[in-house]
Each structure stands twice: as structure tokens, then as C-alpha cells.
C-alpha positions in Angstrom: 70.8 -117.7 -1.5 68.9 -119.7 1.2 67.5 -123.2 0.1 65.2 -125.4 2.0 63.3 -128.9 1.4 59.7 -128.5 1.4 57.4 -131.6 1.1 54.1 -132.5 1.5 51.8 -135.6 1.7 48.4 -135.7 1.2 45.4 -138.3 0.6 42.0 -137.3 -1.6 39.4 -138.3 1.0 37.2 -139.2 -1.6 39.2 -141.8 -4.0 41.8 -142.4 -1.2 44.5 -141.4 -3.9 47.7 -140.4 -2.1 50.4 -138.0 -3.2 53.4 -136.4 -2.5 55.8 -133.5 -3.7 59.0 -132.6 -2.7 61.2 -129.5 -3.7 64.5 -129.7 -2.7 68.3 -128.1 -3.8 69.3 -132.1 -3.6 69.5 -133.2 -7.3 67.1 -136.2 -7.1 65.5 -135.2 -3.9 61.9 -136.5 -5.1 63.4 -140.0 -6.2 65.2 -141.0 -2.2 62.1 -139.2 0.0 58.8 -140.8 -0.8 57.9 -143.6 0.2 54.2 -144.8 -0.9 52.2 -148.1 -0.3 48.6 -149.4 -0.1 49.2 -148.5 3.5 50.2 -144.7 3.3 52.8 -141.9 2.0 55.7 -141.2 4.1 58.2 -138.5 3.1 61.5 -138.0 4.2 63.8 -135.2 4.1 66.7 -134.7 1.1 69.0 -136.3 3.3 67.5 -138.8 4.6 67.6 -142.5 6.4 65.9 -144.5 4.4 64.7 -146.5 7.4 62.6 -143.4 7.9 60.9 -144.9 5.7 61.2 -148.1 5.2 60.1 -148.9 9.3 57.6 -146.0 8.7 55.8 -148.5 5.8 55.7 -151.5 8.4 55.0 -149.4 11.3 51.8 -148.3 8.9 51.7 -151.8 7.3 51.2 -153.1 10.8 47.8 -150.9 11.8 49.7 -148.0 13.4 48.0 -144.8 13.2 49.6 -142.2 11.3 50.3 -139.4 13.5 52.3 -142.0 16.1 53.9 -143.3 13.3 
């Protein structure tokens, strides 16, 4: 059986609501890869760095734009 991590982040235009979902075979795997702040969603993968993350939320935090980030 082949197993994967699938995730995906996503903002309502219209509230500015964010959310994100993660399947993974990692028991857990949606409590270690989000990371969410008035500044954006970042996901990681099941196994992750958490610095992914965590300098993702500054980088963001900091006026960088999403797609550099």
C-alpha cells in the first residue's frame, strides 16, 4: 500500500478566514504541520522541522510575501 501526506492551505477571500488540512499515515500528522497566525497558514510535511514553520510565521510576521516565503 502506497501512502502519501497531502495538505492544503487556503484563505476565504471574503472573511479572510484561513484553513488547513492535512492527511497523512503519521499518527498526529495534523497536530506537528500547521502552523496558523493573524499573519498566514503555513503547512509542513509529516515529518517535519518545525522551524519550517516557526521562521515561516516571522518571515510572514515581518511583511514578506507569501510565495517568497
Amino acid at each position: 500500500m502506497l501512502t502519501g501526506t497531502f495538505t492544503i492551505v487556503a484563505r476565504c477571500k471574503t472573511s479572510g478566514q484561513l484553513g488547513v488540512a492535512t492527511s497523512t499515515a503519521i499518527p498526529a500528522g495534523g497536530a506537528i504541520c500547521p502552523f496558523v497566525s493573524r499573519h498566514g497558514a503555513i503547512s509542513t510535511q509529516s515529518f517535519n522541522n518545525f522551524y519550517f514553520g516557526i521562521d515561516g510565521q516571522t518571515l510572514l510576521a515581518e511583511g514578506v510575501a507569501a510565495p517568497s516565503v
